[in-house]
N, C-alpha and C positions, 0 to 999 in steps of 0.2 A: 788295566790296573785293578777293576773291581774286582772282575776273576779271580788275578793273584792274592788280592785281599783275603778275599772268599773261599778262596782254593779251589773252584771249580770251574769248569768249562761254560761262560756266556756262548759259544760260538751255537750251541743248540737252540737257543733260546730264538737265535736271530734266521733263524732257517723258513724259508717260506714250503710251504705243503707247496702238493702238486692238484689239491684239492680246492674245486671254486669253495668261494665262502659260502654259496647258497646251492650247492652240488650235495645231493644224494645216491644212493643208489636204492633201487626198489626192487626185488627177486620175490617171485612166487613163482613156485614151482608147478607144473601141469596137476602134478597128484596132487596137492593143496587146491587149486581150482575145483578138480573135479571133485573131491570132497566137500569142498562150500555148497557146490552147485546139489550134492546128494543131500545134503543136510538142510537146505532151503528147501528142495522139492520133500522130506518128511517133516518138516516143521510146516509149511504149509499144506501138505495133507492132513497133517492131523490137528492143526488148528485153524482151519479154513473158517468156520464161523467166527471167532474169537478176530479174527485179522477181518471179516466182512463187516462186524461190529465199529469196530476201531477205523476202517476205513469210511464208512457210513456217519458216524458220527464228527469225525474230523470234518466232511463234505460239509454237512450240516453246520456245523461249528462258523467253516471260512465261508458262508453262501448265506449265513442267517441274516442279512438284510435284502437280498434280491429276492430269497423264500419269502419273506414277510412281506416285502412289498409286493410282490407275485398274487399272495392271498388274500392281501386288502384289496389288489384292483377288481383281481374277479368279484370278490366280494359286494364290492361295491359297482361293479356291472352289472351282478346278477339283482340289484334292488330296480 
């Protein structure tokens, strides 16, 4: 009756997909791959320092208490 109200067809509205509700799909293609893979290997050639940096500091960053406590013991072994 709402339909006819409405003048339109509910019967779409009430259709279930053939699709899970948490279903994807995920496509890459090989030449996309190997592309990534080209463009990682020239981004980290040519900014290999800049990434040793960033690598180096991060370590430093998540390790800055075992460092410090590392340096006081010896520190205070070597008195």
């Amino acid at each position: 009756m709402l339909g006819e109200a409405l003048k339109t067809d509910l019967s779409e509205f009430s259709k279930s997909t053939e699709t899970k509700p948490y279903e994807f799909n995920f496509t890459i293609k090989i030449t996309d791959m190997n592309q990534l893979i080209n463009d990682l290997k020239t981004l980290v050639r040519n900014n290999w320092k800049t990434i040793l940096w960033i690598v180096l500091v991060v370590f430093f960053i998540s390790n800055y208490n075992d460092i410090k406590s590392g340096i006081l013991d010896g520190w205070n072994d070597a008195k």
